[in-house]
N, C-alpha and C positions, 0 to 999 in steps of 0.2 A: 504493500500500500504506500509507502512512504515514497516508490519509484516514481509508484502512479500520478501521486500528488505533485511530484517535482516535473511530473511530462505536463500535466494539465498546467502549471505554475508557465512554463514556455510557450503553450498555446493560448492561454488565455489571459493577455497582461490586464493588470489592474484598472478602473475606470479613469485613473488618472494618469493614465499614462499611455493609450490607446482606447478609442474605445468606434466604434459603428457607428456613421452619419459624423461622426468628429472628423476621422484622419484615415487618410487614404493606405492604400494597400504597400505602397512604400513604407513608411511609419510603420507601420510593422513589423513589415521584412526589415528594417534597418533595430528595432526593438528588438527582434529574434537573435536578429544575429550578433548585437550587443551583448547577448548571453551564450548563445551558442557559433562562436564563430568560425567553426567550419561549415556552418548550414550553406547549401548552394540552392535557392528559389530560379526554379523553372517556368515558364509559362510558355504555353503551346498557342497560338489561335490565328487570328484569320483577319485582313482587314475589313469585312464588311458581314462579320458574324449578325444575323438578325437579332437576335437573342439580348447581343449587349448592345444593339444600338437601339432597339425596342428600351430597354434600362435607360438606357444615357437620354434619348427623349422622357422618358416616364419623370425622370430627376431633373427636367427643365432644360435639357438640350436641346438643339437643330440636329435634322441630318449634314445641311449644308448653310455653312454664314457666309457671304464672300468676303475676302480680305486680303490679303497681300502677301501674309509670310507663314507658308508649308501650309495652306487651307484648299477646300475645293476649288475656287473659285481663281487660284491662281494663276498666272499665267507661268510657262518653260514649266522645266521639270521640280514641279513641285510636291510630287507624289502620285499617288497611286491612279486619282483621278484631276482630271487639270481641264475640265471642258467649259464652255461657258454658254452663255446664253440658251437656246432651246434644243441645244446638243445634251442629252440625255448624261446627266453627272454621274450615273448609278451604272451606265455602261463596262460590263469587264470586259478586258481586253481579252485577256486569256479564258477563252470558253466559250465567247459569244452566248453569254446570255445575260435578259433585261432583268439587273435586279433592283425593282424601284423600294425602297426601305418603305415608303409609306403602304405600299402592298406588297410587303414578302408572302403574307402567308397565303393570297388566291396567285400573284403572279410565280411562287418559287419556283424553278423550272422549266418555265415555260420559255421555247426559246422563240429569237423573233431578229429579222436581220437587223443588221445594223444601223445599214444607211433605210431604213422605215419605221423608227419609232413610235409606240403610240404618242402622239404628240400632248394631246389631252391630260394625259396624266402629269405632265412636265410644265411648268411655269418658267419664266426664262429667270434667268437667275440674278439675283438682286442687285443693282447698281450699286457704286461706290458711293455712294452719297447716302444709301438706306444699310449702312452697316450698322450692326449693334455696335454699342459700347457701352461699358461696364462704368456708372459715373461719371457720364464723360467722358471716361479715359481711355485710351489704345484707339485700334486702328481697325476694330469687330475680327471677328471670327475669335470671341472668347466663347462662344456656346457651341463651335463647329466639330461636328465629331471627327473628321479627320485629324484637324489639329490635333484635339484633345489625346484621342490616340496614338499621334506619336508625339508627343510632349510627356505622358504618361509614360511612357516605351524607355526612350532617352534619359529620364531620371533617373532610372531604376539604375541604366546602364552606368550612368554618370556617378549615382552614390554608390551603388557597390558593386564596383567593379571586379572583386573577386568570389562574390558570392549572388551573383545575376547573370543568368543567361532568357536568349527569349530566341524564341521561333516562329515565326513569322510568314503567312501563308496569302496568296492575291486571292481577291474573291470571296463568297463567303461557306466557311470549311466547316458549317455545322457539326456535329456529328461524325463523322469522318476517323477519331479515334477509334470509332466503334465498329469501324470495317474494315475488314481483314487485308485488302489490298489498298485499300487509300494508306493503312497505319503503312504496309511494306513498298509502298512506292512516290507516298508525296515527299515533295522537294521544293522548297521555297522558289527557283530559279527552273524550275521544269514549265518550258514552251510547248503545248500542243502540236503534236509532230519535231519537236527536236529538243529534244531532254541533251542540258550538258549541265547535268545535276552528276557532281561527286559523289562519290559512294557514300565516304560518309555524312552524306549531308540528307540524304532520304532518311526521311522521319525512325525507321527502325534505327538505325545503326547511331542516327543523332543521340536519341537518350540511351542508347547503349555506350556510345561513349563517355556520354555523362556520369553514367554508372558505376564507372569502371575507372575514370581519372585519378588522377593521382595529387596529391595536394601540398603545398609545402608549407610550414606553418612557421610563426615567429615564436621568440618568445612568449608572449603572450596569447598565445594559440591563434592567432589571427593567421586571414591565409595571405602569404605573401605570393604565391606563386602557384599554378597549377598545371595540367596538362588538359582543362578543360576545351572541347573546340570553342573554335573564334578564340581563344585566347589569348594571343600574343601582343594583340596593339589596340589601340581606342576603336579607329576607323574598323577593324575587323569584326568587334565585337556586336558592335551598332550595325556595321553596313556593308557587312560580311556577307558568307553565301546563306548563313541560316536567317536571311530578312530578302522577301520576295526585292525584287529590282525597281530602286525608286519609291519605296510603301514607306521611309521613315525621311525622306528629303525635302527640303526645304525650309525647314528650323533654323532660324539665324542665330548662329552660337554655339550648332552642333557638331561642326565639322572636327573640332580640335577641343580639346580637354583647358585650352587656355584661350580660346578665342572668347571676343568681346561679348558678353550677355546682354547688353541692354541697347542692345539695336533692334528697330524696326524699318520700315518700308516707306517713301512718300508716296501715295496713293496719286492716282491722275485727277489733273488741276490742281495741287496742292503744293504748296512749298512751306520752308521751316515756319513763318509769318502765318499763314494760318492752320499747320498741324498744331504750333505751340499752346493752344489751348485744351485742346485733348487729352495731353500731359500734364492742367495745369501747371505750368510756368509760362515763360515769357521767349519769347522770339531772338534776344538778345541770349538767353541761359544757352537757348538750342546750339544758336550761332558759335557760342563761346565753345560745346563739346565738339564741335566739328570742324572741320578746314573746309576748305575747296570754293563751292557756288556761295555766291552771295545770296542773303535770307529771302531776298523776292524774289529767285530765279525758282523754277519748277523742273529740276530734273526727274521725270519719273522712273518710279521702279531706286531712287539712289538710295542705298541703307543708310540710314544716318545715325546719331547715338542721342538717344532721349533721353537718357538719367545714368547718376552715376553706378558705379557697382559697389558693392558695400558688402565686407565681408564678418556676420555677425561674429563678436567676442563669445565664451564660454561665459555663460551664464545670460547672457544678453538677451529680453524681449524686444518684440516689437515693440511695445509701449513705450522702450527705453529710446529705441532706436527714432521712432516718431519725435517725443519731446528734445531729443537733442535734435534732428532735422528742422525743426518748427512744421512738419508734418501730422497727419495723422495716422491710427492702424488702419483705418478703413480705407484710406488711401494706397497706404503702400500696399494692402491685399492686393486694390483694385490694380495699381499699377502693374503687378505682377501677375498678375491672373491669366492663365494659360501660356505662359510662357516658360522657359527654361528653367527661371525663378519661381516658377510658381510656389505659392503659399496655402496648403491646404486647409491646417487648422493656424491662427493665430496664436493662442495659447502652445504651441509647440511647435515653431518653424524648422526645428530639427538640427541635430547637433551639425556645425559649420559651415550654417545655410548661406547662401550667398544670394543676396535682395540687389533690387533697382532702387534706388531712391532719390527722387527730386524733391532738393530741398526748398524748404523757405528761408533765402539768404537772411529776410528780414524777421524771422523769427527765431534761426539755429544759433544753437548754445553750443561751447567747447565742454570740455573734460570737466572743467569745475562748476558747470552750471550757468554759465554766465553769455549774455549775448554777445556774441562775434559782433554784431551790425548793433551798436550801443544807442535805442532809446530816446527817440527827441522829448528835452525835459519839456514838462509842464509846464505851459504858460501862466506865468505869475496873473 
């Protein structure tokens, strides 16, 4: 019994410290392995599984927001689907078949060519000017399920990168464990008619390698090294052969383990002069993070850097982090909300999280409390 106790004690952390509808499925995995640090979390699925984007609408999602950086609606290679206007978003490539989310469950299977759409079912996809934002702030596609999921993807990879792998499949691979020749023959990079899927990259042999790896651990039992696949380098793990081709790209920030976090996109008609409000701040702040065009020029598509990077202290909240900014928490959620930095629960941003934060020059305080930008006295 006393075993029993300490397995349950692993699985099910305390309410104050994980808990359902608080903190996401990272938070946890990162709290597991806080205790148990050889644990390796796997996750197998699919990019357009019915099931969880049926969930991800039921909890206040889109299938599709347009927006500018790794969403549907974007343009070049932004991921899995990149189509726009009355070009049918929900189209796979690989399989030719129409799978519209809002009717998986009368259209699932049904095939239908390409270039003949039902048109009706499709609305053209939403101009730049009708994007959500979250308070004002970003650029929309914070409710967009493509983002979402690979934002969600990328973190895991990015925080624990020796005890996180993911497999990654085009399409949607319902079920599919459950059958005996899909388990012995998908392969994240198998084309219809020309498979240059590596052997061990077909789903059997993947988690049997997983199985089977070898681990090398520090002092502290943590894993410093492994022979897990994809293991060898950042770009492998992420955008290796076990992640279908192009299903986790277009993330600004994801390319490199040190590239710039707090870039977004300028949207068409838009320059630093009037994106600056969306970020609350100022046109001048923008200016001030970036070289190049001047504030009233309109390069479009140019990434530019919105807010600074901010790497929290041990022990550090938000709340800490807001009063010394002259910001608020609810702001830097918003600022950060779906993006690389995202922030799930505020009460625990997670041990060495690394935030966006535009501050309030005329309200941030240094170290000892005190305003940087000193106060005009009171008029006698």
């Amino acid at each position: 019994m006393p075993q029993a106790k300490e397995n349950s004690a692993l699985v099910l952390p305390p309410q104050d410290e994980w808990a359902i509808g608080q903190d996401d499925m990272l938070a946890y995995y990162e709290w597991a392995v806080s205790r148990a640090p050889q644990l390796v979390f796997v996750e197998i699925s699919s990019v357009d599984d019915d099931i969880q984007v049926a969930l991800f609408e039921m909890l206040g999602g889109r299938q599709r927001e347009c927006c500018m950086d790794g969403c549907i609606c974007s343009e070049g290679a932004s991921g899995d689907k990149g189509n726009h206007g009355r070009v049918p978003p929900d189209y796979l490539a690989t399989g030719g078949l129409w799978m519209p989310w809002q009717h998986a469950t009368s259209w699932q299977g049904e095939q239908h060519h390409k270039d003949d759409p039902p048109a009706s079912r499709y609305a053209p996809a939403p101009s730049t000017e009708s994007m959500h934002t979250l308070l004002g702030l970003g650029l929309g596609g914070s409710l967009d399920w493509t983002k979402t999921r690979k934002i969600a993807t990328i973190r895991k990879h990015r925080r624990l990168p020796h005890n996180y792998r993911s497999y990654l499949l085009p399409g949607n691979r319902r079920g599919f464990l459950a059958q005996n020749q899909a388990y012995r023959f998908a392969c994240p990079s198998f084309v219809p008619g020309a498979s240059n899927c590596h052997a061990e990259y077909i789903l059997k042999e993947w988690i049997k390698g997983i199985s089977i790896a070898d681990l090398e651990l520090d002092g502290l039992g943590m894993i410093v090294n492994s022979t897990l696949v994809d293991g060898h380098s950042y770009h492998e793990r992420i955008f290796g052969r076990s992640t279908c081709k192009g299903c986790l790209d277009g993330i600004l920030g994801s390319l490199s383990p040190v590239e710039e976090l707090c870039n977004s996109t300028l949207p068409p008609g838009h320059n630093l002069l009037s994106i600056a409000p969306r970020f609350r701040t100022t046109w001048l702040a923008l200016w001030s993070l970036n070289s190049g065009a001047a504030p009233d020029e309109a390069p479009e598509g140019r990434a530019f850097r919105f807010a600074h990077e901010l790497h929290m202290a041990p022990g550090e909240s938000l709340r800490d982090v807001a009063q010394r900014m002259g910001t608020s928490v609810e702001q830097l959620v918003a600022i950060n909300h779906n993006r690389l930095t995202h922030i799930h629960n505020p009460e625990r941003p997670g041990r060495g999280a690394v935030i966006c934060v535009v501050p309030s020059f005329r309200d941030s305080k240094d170290r000892m409390g005190e305003h940087i930008c000193k106060k005009d006295k009171e008029p006698r």
